[in-house]
N, CA, C, O and CB atoms as a CASP TS submission, in Angstrom:
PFRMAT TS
TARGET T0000
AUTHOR 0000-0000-0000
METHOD Language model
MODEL 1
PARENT N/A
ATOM      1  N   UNK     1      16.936  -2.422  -0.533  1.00  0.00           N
ATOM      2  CA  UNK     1      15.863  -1.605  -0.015  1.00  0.00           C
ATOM      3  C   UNK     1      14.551  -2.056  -0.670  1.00  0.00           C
ATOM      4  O   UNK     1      14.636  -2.678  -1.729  1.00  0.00           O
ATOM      5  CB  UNK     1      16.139  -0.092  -0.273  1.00  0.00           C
ATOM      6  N   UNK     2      13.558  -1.846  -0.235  1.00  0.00           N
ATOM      7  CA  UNK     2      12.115  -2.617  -0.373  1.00  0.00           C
ATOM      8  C   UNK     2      11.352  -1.147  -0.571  1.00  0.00           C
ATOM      9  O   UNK     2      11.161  -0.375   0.368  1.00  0.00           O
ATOM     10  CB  UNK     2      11.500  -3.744   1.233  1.00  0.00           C
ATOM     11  N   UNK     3      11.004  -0.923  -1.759  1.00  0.00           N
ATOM     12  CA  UNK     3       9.896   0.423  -1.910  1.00  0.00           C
ATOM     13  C   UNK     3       8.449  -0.427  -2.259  1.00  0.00           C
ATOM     14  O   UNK     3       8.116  -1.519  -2.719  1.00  0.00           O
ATOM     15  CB  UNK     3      10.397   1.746  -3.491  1.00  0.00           C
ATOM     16  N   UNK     4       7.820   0.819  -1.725  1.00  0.00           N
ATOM     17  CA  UNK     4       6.496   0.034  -1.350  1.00  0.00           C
ATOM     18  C   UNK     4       5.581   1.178  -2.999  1.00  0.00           C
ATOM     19  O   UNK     4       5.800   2.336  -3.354  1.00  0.00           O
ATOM     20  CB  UNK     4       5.735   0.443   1.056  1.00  0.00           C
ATOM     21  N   UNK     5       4.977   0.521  -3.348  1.00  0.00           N
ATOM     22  CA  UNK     5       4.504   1.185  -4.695  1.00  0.00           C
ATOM     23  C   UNK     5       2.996   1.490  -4.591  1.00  0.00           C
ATOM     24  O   UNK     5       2.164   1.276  -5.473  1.00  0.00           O
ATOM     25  CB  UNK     5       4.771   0.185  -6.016  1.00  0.00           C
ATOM     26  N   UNK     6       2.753   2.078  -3.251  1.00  0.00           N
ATOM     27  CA  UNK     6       1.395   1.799  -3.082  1.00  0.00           C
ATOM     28  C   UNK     6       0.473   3.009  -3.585  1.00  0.00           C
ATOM     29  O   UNK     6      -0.723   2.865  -3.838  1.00  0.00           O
ATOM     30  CB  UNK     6       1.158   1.474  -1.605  1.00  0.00           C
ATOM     31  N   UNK     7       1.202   4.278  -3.706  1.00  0.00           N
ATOM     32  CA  UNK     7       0.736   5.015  -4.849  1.00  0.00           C
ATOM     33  C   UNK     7       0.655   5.455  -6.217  1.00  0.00           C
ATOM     34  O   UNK     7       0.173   6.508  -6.633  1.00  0.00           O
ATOM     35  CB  UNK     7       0.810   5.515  -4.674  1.00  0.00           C
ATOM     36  N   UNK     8       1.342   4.241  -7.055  1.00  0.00           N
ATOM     37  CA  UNK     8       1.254   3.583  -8.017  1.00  0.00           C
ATOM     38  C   UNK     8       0.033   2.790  -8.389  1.00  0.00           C
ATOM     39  O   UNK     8      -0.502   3.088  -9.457  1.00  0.00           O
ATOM     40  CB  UNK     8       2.168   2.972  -7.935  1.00  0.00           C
ATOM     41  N   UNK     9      -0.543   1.721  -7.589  1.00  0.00           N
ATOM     42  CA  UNK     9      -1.316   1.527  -7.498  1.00  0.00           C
ATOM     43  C   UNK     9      -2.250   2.340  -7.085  1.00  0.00           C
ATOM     44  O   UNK     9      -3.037   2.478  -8.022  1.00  0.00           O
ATOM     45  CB  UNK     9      -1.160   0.840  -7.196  1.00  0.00           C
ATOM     46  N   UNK    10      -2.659   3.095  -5.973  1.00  0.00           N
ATOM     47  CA  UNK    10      -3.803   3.657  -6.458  1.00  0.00           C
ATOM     48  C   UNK    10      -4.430   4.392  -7.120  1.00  0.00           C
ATOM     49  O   UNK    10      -5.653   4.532  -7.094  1.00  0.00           O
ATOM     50  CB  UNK    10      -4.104   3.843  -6.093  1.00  0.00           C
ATOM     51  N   UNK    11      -3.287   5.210  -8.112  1.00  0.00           N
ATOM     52  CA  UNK    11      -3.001   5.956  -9.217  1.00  0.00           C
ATOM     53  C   UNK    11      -3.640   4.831 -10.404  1.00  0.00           C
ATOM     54  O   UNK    11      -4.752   5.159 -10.819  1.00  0.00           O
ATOM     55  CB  UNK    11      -1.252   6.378  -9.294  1.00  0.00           C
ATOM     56  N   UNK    12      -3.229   3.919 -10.820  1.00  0.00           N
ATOM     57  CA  UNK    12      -3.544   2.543 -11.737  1.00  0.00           C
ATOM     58  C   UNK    12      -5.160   2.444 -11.362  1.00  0.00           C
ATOM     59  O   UNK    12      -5.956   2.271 -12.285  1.00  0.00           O
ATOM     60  CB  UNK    12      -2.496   0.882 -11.184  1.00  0.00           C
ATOM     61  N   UNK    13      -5.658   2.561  -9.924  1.00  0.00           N
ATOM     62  CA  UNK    13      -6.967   2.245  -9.545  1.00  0.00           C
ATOM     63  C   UNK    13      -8.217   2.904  -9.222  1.00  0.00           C
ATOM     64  O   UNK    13      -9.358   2.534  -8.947  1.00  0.00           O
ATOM     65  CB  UNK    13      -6.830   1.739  -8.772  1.00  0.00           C
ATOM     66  N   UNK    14      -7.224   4.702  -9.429  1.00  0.00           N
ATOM     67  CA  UNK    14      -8.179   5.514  -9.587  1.00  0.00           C
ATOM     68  C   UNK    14      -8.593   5.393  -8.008  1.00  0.00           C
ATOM     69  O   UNK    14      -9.719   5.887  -7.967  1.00  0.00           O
ATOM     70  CB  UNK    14      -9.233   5.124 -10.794  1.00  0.00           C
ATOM     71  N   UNK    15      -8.279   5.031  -6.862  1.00  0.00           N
ATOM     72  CA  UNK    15      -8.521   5.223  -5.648  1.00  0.00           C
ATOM     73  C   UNK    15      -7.669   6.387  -4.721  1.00  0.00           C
ATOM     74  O   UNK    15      -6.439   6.392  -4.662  1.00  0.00           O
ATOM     75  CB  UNK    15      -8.401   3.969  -5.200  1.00  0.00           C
ATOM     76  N   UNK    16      -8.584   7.417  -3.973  1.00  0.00           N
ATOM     77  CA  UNK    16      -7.606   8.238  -2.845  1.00  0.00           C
ATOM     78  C   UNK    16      -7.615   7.234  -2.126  1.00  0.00           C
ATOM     79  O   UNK    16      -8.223   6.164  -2.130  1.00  0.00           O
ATOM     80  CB  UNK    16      -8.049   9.664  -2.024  1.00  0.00           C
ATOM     81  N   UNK    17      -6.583   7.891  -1.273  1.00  0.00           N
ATOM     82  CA  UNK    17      -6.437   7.417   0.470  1.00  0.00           C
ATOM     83  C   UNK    17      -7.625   7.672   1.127  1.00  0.00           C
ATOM     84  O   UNK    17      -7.585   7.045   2.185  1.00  0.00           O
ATOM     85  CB  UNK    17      -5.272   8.273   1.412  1.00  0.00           C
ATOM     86  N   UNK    18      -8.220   8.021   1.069  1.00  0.00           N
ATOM     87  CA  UNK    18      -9.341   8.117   2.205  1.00  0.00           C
ATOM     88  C   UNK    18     -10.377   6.947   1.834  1.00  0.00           C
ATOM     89  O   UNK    18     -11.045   6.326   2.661  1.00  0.00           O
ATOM     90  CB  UNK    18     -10.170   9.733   2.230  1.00  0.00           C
ATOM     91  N   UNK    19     -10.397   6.723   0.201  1.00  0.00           N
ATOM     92  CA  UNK    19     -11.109   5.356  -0.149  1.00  0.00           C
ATOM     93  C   UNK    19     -10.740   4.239   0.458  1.00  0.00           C
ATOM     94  O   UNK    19     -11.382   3.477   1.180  1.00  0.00           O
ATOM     95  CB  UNK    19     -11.002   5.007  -1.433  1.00  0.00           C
ATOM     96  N   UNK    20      -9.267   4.210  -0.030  1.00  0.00           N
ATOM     97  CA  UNK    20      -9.107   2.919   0.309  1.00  0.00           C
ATOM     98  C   UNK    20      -8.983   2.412   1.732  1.00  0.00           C
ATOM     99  O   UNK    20      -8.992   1.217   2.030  1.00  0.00           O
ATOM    100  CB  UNK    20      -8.114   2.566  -0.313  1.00  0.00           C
ATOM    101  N   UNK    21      -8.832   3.718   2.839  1.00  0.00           N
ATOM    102  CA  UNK    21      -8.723   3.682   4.043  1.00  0.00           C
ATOM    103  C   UNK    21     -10.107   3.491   4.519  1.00  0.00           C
ATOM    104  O   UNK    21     -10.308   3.496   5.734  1.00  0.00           O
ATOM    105  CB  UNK    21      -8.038   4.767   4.511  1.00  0.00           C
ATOM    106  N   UNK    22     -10.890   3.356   3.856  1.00  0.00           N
ATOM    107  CA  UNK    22     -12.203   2.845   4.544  1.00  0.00           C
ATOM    108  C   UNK    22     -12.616   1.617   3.838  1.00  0.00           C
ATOM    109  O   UNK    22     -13.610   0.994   4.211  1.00  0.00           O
ATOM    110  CB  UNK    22     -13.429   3.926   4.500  1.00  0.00           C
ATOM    111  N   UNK    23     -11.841   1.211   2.755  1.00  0.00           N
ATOM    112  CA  UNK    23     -12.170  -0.255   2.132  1.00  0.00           C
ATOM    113  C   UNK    23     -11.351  -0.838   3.158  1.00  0.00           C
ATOM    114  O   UNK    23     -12.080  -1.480   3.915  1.00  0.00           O
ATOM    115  CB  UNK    23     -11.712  -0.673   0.411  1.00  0.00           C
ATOM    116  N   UNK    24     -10.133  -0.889   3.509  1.00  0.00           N
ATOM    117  CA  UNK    24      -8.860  -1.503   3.914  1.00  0.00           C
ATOM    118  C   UNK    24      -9.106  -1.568   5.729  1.00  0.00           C
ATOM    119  O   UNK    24      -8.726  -2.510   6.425  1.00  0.00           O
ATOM    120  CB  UNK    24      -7.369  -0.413   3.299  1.00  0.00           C
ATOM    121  N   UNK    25      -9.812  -0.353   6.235  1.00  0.00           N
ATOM    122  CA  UNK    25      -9.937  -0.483   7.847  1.00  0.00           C
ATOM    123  C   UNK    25      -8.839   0.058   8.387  1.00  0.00           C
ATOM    124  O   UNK    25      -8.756  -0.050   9.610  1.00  0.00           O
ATOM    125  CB  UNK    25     -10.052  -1.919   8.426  1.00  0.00           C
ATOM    126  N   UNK    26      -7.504   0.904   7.526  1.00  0.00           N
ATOM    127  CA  UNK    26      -6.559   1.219   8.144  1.00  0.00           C
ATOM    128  C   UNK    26      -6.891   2.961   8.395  1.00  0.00           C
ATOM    129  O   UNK    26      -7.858   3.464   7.824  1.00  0.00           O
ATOM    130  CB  UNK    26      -5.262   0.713   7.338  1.00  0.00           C
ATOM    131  N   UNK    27      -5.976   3.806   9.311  1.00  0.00           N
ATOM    132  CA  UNK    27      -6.198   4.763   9.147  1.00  0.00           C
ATOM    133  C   UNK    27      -5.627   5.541   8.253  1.00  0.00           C
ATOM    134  O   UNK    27      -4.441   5.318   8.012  1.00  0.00           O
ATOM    135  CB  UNK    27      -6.209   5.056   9.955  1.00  0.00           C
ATOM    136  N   UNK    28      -6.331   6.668   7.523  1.00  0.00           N
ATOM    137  CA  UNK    28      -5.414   7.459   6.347  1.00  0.00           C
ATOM    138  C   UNK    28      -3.775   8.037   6.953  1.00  0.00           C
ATOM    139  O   UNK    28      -2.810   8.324   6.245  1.00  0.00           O
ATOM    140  CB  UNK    28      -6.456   9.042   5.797  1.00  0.00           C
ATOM    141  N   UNK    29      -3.836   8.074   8.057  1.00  0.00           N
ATOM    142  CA  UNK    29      -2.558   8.667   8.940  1.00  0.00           C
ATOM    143  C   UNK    29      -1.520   7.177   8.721  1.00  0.00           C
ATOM    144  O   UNK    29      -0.338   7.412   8.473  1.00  0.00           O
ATOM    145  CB  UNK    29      -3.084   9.113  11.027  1.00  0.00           C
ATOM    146  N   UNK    30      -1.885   5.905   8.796  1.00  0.00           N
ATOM    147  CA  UNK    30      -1.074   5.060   8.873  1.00  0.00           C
ATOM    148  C   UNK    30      -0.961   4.241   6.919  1.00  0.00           C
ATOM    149  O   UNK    30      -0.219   3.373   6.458  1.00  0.00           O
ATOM    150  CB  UNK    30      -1.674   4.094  10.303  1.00  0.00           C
ATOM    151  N   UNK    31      -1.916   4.949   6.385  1.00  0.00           N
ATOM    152  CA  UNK    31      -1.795   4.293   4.987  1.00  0.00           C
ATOM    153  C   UNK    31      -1.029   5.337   4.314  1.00  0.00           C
ATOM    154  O   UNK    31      -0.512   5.078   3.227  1.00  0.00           O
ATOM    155  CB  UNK    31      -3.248   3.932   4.191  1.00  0.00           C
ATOM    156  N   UNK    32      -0.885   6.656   4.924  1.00  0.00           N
ATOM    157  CA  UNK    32       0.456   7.349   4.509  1.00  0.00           C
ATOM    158  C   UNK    32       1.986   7.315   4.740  1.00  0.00           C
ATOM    159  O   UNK    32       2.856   7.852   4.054  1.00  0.00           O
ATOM    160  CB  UNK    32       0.307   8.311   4.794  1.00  0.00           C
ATOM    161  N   UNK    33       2.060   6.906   5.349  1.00  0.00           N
ATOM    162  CA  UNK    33       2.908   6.546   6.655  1.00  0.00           C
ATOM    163  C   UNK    33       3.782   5.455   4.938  1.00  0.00           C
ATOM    164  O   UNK    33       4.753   5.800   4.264  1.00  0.00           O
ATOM    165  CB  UNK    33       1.727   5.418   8.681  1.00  0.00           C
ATOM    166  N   UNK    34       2.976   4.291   4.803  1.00  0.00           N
ATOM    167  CA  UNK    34       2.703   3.380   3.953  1.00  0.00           C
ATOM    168  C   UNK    34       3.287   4.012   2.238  1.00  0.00           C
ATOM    169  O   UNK    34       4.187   3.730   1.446  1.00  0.00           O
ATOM    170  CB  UNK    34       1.009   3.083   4.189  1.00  0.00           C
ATOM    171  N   UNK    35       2.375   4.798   2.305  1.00  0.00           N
ATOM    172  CA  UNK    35       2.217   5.315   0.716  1.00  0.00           C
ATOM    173  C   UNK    35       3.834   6.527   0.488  1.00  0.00           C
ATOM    174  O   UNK    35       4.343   6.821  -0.593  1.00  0.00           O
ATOM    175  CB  UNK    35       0.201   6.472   0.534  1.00  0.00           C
ATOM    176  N   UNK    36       4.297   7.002   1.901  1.00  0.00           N
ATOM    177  CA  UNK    36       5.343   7.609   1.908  1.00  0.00           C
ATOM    178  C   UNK    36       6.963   7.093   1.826  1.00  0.00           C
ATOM    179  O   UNK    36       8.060   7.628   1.664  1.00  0.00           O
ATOM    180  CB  UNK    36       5.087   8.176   2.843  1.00  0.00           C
ATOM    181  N   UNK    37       6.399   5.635   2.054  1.00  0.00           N
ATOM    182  CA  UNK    37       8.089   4.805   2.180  1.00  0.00           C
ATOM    183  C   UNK    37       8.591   4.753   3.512  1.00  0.00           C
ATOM    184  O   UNK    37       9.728   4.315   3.687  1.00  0.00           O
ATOM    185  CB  UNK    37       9.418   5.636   1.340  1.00  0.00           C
ATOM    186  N   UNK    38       7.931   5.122   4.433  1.00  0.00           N
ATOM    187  CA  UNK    38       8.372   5.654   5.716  1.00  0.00           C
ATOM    188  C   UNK    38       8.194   4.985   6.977  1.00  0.00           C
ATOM    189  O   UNK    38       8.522   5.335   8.111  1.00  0.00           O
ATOM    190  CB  UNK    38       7.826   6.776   5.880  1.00  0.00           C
ATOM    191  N   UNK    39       7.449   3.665   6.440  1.00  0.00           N
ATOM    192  CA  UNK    39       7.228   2.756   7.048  1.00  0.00           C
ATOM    193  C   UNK    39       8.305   1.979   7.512  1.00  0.00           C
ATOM    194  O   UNK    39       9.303   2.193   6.823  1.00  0.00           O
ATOM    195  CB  UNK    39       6.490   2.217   6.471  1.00  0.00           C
ATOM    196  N   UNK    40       8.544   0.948   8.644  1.00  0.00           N
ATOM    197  CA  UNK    40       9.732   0.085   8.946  1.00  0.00           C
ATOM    198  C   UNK    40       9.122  -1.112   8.682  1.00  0.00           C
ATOM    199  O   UNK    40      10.010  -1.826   8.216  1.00  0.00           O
ATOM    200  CB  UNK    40      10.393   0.166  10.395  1.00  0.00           C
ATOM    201  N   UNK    41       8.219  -1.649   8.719  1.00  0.00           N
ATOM    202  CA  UNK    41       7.276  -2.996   8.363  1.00  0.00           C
ATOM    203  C   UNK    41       6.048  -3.275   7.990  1.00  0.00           C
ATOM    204  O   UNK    41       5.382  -2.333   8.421  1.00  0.00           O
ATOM    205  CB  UNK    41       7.170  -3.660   9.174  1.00  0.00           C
ATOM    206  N   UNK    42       5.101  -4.271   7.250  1.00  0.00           N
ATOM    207  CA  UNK    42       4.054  -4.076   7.311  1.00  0.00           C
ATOM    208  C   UNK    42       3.790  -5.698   7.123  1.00  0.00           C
ATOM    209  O   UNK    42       4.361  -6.581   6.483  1.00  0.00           O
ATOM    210  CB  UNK    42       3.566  -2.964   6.428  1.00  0.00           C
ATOM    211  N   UNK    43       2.601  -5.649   8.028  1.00  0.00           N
ATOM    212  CA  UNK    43       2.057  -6.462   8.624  1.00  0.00           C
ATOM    213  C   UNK    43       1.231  -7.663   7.412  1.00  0.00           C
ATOM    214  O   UNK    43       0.603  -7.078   6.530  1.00  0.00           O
ATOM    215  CB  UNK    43       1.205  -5.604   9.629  1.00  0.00           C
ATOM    216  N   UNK    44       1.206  -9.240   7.336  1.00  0.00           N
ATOM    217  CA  UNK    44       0.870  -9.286   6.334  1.00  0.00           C
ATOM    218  C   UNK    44      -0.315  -9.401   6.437  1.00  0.00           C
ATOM    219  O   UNK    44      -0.697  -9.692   5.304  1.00  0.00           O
ATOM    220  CB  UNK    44       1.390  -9.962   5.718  1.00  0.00           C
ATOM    221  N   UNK    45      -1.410  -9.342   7.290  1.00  0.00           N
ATOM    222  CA  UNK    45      -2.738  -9.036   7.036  1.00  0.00           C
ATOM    223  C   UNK    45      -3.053  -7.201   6.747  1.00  0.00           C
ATOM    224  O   UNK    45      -4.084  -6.585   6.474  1.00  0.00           O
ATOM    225  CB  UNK    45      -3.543  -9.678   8.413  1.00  0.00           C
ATOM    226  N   UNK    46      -1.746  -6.805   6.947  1.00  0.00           N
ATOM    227  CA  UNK    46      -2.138  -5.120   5.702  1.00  0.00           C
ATOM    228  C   UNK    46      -2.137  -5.434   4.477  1.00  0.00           C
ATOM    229  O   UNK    46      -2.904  -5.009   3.613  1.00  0.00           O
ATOM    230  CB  UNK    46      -0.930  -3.713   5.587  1.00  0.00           C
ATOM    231  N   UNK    47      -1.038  -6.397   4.325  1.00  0.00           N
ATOM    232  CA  UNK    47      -0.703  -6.508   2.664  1.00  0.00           C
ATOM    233  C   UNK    47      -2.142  -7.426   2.401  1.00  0.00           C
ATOM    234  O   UNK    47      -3.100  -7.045   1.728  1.00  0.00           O
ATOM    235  CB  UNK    47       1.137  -7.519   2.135  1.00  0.00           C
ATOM    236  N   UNK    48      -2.088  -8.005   2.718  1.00  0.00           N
ATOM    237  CA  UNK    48      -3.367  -8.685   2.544  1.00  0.00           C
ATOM    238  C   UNK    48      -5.031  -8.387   2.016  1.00  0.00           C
ATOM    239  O   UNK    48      -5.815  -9.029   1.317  1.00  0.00           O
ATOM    240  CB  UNK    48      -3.433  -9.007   3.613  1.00  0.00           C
ATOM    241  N   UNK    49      -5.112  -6.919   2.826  1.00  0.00           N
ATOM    242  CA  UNK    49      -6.099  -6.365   2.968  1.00  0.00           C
ATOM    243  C   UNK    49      -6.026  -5.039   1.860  1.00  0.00           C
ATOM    244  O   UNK    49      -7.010  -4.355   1.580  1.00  0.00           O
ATOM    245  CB  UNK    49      -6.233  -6.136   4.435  1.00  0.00           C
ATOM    246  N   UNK    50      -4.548  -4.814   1.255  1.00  0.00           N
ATOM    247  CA  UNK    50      -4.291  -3.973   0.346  1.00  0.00           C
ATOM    248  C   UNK    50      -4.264  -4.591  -1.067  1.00  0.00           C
ATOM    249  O   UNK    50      -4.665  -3.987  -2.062  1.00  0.00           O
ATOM    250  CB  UNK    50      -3.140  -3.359   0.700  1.00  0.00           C
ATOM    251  N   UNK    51      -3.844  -5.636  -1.076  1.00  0.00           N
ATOM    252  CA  UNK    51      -4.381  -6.539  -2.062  1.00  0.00           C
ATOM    253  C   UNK    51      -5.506  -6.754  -2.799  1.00  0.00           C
ATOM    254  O   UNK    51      -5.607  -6.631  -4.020  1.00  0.00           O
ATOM    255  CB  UNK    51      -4.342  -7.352  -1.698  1.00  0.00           C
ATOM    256  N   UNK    52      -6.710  -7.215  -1.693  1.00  0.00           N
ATOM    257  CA  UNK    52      -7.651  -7.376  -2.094  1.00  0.00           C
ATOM    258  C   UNK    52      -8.401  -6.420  -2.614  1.00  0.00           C
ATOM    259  O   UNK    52      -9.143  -6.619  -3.576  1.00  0.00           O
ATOM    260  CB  UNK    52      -8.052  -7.875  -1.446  1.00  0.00           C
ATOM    261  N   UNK    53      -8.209  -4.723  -1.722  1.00  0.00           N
ATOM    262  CA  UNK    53      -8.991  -3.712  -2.441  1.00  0.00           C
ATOM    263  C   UNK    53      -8.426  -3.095  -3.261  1.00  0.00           C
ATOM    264  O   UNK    53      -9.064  -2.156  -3.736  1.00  0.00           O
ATOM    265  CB  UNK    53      -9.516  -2.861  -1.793  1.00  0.00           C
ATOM    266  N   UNK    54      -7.117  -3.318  -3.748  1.00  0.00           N
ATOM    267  CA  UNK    54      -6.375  -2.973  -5.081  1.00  0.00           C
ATOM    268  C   UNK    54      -6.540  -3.749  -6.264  1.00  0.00           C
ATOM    269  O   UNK    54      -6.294  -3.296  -7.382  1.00  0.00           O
ATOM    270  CB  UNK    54      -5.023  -2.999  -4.895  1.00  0.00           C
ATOM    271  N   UNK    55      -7.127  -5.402  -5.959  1.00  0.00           N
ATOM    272  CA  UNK    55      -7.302  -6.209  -6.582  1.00  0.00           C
ATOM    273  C   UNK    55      -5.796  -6.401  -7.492  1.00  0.00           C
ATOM    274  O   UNK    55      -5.771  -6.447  -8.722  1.00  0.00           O
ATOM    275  CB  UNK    55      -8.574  -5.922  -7.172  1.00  0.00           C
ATOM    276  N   UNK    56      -4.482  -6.507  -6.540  1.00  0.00           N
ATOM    277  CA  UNK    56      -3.070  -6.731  -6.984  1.00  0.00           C
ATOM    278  C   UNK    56      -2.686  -8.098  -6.460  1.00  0.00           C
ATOM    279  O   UNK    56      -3.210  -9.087  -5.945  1.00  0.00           O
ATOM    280  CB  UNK    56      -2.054  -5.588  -6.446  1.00  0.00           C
ATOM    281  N   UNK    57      -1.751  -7.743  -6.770  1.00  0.00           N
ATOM    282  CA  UNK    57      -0.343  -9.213  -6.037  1.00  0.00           C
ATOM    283  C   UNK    57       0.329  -8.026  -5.238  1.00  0.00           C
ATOM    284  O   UNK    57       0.086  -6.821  -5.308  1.00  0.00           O
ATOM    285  CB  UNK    57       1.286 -10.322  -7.604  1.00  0.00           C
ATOM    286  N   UNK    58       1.240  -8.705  -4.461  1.00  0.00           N
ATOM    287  CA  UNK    58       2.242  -8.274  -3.496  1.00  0.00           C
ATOM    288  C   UNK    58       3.063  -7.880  -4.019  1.00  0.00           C
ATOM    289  O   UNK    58       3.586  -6.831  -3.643  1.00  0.00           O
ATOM    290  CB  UNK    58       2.720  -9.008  -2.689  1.00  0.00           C
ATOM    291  N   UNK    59       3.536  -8.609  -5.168  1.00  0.00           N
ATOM    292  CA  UNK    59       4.859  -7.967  -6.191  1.00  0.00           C
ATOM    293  C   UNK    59       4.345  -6.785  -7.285  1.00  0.00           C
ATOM    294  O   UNK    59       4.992  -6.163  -8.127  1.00  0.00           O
ATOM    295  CB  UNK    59       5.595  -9.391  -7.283  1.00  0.00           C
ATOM    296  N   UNK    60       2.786  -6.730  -6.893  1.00  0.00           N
ATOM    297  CA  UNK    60       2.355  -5.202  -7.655  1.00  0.00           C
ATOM    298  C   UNK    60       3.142  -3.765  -6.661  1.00  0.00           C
ATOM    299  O   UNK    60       3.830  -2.801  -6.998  1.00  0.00           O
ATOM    300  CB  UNK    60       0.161  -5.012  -7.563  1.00  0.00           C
ATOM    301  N   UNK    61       2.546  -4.315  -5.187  1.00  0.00           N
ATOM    302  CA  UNK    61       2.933  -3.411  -4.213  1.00  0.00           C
ATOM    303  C   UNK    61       4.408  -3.117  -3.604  1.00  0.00           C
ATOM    304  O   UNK    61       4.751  -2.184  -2.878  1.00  0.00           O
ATOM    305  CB  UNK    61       2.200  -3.756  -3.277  1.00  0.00           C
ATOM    306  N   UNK    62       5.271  -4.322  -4.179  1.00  0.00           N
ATOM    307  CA  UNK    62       6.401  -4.238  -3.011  1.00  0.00           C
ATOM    308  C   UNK    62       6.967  -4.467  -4.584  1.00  0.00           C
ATOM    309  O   UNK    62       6.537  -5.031  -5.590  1.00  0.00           O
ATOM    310  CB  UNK    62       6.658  -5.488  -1.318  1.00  0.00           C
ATOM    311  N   UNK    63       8.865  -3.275  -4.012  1.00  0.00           N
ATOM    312  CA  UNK    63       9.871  -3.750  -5.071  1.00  0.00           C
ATOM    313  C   UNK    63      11.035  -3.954  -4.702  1.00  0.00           C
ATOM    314  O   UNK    63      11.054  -3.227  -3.709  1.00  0.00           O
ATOM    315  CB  UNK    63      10.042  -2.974  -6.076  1.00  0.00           C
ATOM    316  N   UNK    64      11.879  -4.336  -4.750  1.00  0.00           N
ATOM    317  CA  UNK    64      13.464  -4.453  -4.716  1.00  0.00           C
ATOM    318  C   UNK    64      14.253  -3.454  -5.207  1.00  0.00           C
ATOM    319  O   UNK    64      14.425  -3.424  -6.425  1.00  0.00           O
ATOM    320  CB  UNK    64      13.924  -5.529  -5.409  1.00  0.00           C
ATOM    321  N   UNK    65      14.810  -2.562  -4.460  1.00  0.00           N
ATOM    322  CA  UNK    65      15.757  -1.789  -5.251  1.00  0.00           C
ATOM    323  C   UNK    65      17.059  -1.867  -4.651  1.00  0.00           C
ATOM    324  O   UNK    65      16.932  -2.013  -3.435  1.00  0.00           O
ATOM    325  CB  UNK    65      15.357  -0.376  -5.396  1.00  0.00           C
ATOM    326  N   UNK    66      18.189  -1.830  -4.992  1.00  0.00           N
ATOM    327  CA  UNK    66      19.571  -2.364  -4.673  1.00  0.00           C
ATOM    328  C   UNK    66      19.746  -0.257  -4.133  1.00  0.00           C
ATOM    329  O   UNK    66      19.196   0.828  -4.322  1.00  0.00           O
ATOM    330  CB  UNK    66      20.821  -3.404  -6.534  1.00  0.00           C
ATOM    331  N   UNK    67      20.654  -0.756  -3.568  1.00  0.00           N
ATOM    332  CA  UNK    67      20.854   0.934  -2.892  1.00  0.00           C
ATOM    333  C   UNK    67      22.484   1.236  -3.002  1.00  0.00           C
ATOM    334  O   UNK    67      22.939   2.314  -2.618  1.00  0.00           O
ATOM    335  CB  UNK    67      20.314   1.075  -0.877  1.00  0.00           C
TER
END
């Protein structure tokens, strides 16, 4: 299973969702979606774009967990 740590990071960055949803261009409805685990995929110009305004790596955001 693949957990997405994306409120980890913005916890680490001191950013809400509504920030980064206007740094990032996504909507707060779909960066929860995101931040909830509840997602089925993400696109890599999201990761991309979550990156840059997290100022992370991908392996900040994404983890491996055996289930």
């Amino acid at each position: 299973m693949i957990r997405i740590q994306l409120d980890v990071m913005m916890a680490k960055r001191k950013m809400s969702l509504n920030e980064l949803s206007k740094t990032v261009g996504i909507t707060p409805a779909n960066l929860s979606i995101l931040k909830n685990e509840k997602a089925k995929a993400v696109r890599f110009t999201t990761l991309d774009a979550l990156c840059k305004a997290l100022d992370c790596q991908p392996g900040d955001l994404l983890e491996y967990v055996e289930e």
